[in-house]
N, C-alpha and C positions, 0 to 999 in steps of 0.2 A: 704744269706739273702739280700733283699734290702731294702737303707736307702732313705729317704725321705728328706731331709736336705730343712726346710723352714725356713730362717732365715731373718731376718727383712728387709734387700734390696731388696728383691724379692718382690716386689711391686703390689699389685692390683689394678685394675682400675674398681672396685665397686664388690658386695655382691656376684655376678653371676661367680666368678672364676672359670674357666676353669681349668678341672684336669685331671691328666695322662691315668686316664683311655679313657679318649675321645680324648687324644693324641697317634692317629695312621694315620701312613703312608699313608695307605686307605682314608682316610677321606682330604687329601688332597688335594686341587683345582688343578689344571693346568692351569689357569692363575692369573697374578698380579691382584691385585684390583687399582682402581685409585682414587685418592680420589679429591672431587671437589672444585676446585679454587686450586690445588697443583698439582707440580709438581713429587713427591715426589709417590712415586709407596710402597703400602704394599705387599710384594713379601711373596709367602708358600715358605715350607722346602729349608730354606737357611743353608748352613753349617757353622757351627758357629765355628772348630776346626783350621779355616783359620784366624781366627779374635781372635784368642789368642795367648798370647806368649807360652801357653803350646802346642800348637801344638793339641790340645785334643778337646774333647766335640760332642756330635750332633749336629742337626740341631734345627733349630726354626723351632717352628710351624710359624707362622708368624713374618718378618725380615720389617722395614724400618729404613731408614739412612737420616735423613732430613737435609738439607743444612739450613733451617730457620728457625724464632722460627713459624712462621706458617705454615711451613708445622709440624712441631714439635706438635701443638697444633693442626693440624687437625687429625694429628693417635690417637691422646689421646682420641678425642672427638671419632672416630670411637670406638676404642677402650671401652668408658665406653658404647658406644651403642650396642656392641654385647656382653658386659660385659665377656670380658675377660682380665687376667692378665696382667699387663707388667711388662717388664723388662727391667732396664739399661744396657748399655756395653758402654766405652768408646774406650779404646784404648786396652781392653782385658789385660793390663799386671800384673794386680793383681787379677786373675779371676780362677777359677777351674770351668769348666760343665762337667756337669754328660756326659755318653755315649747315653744316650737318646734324651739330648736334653733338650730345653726347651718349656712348652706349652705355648700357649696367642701369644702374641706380644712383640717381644723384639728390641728395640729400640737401635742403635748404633747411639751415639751425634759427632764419630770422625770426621764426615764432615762439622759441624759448625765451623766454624773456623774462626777467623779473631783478628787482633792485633794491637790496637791505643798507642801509646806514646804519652802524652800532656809533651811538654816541662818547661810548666808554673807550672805545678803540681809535677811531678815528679812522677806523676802514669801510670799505664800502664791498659788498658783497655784488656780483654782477652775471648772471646765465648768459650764456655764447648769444644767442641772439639779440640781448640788448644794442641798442643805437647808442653808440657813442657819443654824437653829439646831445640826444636827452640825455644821458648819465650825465654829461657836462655842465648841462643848466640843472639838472637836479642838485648837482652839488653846489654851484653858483650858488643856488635862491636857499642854499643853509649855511651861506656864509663858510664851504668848502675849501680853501685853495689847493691845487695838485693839478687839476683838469681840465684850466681854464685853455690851455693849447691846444685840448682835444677836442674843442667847441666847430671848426669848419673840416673834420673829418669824416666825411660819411659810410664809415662802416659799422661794421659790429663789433661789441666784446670779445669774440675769440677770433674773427678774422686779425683785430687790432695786436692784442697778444701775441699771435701765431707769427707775424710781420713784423712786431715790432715797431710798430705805426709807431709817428712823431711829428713835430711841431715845433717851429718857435725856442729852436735847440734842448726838448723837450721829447722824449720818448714811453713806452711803456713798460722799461726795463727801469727806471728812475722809479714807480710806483707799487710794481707789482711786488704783491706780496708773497701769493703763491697762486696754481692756477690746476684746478681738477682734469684730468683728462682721460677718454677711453678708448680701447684699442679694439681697433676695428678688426686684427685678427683675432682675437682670443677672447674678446668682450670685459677685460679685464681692468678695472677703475686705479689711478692713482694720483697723488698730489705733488705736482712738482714745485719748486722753488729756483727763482729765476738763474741763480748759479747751472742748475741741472738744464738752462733752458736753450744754453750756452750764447748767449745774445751777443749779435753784432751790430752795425749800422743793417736798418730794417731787413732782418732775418732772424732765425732761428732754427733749431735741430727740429722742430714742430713742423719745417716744411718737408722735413724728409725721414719720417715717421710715417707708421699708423694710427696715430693718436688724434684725437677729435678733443676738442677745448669745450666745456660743457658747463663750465663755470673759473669767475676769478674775481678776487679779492686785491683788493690797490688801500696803499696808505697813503691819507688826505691828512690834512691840515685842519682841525674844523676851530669857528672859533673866532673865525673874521666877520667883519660887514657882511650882510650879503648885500648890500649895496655895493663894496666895494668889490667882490669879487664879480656879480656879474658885469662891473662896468668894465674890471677885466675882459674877463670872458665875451663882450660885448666888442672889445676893441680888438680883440685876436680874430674874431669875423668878420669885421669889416675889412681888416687887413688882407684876407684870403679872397675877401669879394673883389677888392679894389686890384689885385693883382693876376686873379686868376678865371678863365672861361668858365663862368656856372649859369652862360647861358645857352649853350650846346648840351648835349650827351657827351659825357668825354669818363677816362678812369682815374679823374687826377692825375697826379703824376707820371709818367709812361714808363721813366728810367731812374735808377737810381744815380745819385750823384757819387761820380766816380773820383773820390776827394784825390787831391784838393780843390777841382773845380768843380764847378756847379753845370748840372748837363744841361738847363734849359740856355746857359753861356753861351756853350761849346754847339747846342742845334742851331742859335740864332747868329754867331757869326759866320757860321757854314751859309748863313746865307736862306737857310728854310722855315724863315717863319712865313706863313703863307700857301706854304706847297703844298698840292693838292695829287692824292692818287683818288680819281672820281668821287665821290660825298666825303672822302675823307683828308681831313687838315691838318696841319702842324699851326696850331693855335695862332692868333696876332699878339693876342694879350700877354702868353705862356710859351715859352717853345717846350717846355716839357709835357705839355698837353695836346694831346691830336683830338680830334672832336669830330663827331660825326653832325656833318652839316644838314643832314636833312637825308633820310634812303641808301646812306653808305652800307655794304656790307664788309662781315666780321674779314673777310679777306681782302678788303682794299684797307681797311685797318691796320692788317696784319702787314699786307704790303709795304703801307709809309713805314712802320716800324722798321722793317729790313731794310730799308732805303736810305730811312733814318741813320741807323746804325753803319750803314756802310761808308756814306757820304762822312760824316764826322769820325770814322776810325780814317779814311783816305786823309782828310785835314788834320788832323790832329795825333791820328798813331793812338788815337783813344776808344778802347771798347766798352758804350753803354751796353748796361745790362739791364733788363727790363726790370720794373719793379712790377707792373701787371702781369698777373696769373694768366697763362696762354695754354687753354684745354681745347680741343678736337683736331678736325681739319681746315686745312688752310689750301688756296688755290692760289698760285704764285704765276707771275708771266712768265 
């Protein structure tokens, strides 16, 4: 059979949503579109299996990568005019797509980038596409403290916010100051503060929104060694390395931990560290981590996960909930 998995970050950009059915290869242009007053090109069928860390996925129906937030708000604006979907991707590392692909316009924020340190403040200013772990050692090597837990996280700035990304009983609801956001129906900018953002264990009202993270601002500590903070920040990676697959493809963690216990526990007394649905593993190292072993596709991924999840709610009466973002189609036995 196949599944259809629409779940609240799969974003539309008004009523006229573009569906799978009129997403075929055929129907795809052979050239970019250019959009006016931008630099910023809307490219057909780009592969999107490059732009994850699972190594999986199809293509986009339609791919742009905006360097600004105006080229950012001119695909939007394209976009609610041919009224089709969009979609986020930042840095791809907490992401699962389907083998199909995805339809509309999917939009990758990783080339916004840019990183202010006010010395007077002791904040750090950070665009959606920044790499979290550089922001990390950028602050390290000025003798920063705040961010040294977010040194083995491989996403970005506004994926990180959006999630709620954390570490080392350390989150981005502890730093954040406030975080710019815009709205993909209305085109319309505002600045929230993390009470408005209603933060929980890795979540946020950001996942179930219109709103796109475009920039954000964290209170640091400046002032230390930076001797001693990267020795920090130095020991919090090795700690990730020594415990965790970062020699696979995988999207770090798969599930959220369903307190009070810990779900890589609860997969490895189940007995699944090891198990293989074809290229794809329930880690040795990790049981919170499946990895693709070498040619797995986005659907024998998806597969462990459902198998995952069934096998440990049958032992335990516990239901993990994925912490990896799950967009397209999926092909199930």
């Amino acid at each position: 059979m196949t599944l259809s998995y629409d779940p609240p970050y799969l974003l539309e950009a008004s009523r006229g949503k573009a569906t799978n059915e009129a997403f075929k290869k055929e129907n795809f242009p052979k050239s970019p579109i250019y959009l006016p007053g931008s630099d910023c090109q809307i490219k057909p069928q780009v592969p999107l299996a490059t732009l994850t860390s699972y190594r999986v996925g199809g293509p986009a129906e339609w791919y742009m990568a905006p360097k600004l937030l105006e080229d950012l708000q001119a695909g939007l604006e394209w976009a609610r005019t041919e009224g089709v979907q969009v979609t986020l991707i930042g840095a791809g590392s907490n992401l699962l797509i389907g083998d199909r692909g995805l339809p509309g316009l999917t939009i990758c924020t990783r080339r916004m980038r840019f990183a202010h340190f006010d010395p007077e403040t002791g904040q750090v200013t950070a665009a959606a596409g920044e790499p979290l772990v550089r922001l990390a050692w950028q602050a390290a090597e000025r003798g920063w403290q705040g961010l040294e837990w977010a040194v083995g996280i491989p996403g970005t700035v506004g994926g990180a916010v959006v999630m709620n990304a954390g570490a080392h009983n350390s989150c981005m609801a502890d730093i954040l100051v406030n975080v710019h956001v815009l709205s993909i129906n209305t085109g319309l900018t505002e600045i929230l503060t993390p009470k408005e953002l209603g933060y929980s264990y890795r979540t946020s009202n950001l996942q179930k929104s219109d709103r796109i993270v475009t920039q954000a601002t964290f209170q640091l500590q400046p002032g230390a060694a930076p001797a001693l903070v990267k020795a920090a920040t130095e020991a919090h990676l090795k700690q990730r390395q020594a415990t965790q697959p970062y020699n696979l493809p995988s999207c770090g963690s798969v599930f959220r931990n369903p307190i009070p216990h810990k779900a890589g526990w609860l997969i490895e007394q189940t007995g699944l560290k090891g198990y293989q649905i074809g290229r794809a593993q329930v880690a040795q190292r990790h049981a919170n981590f499946i990895v693709n072993c070498g040619g797995a596709t986005a659907s024998e991924i998806y597969q462990l996960i459902r198998y995952v999840q069934e096998q440990v709610e049958k032992r335990w009466s516990v239901y993990l909930e994925p912490e990896v973002k799950i967009l397209g189609e999926f092909q199930t036995a």
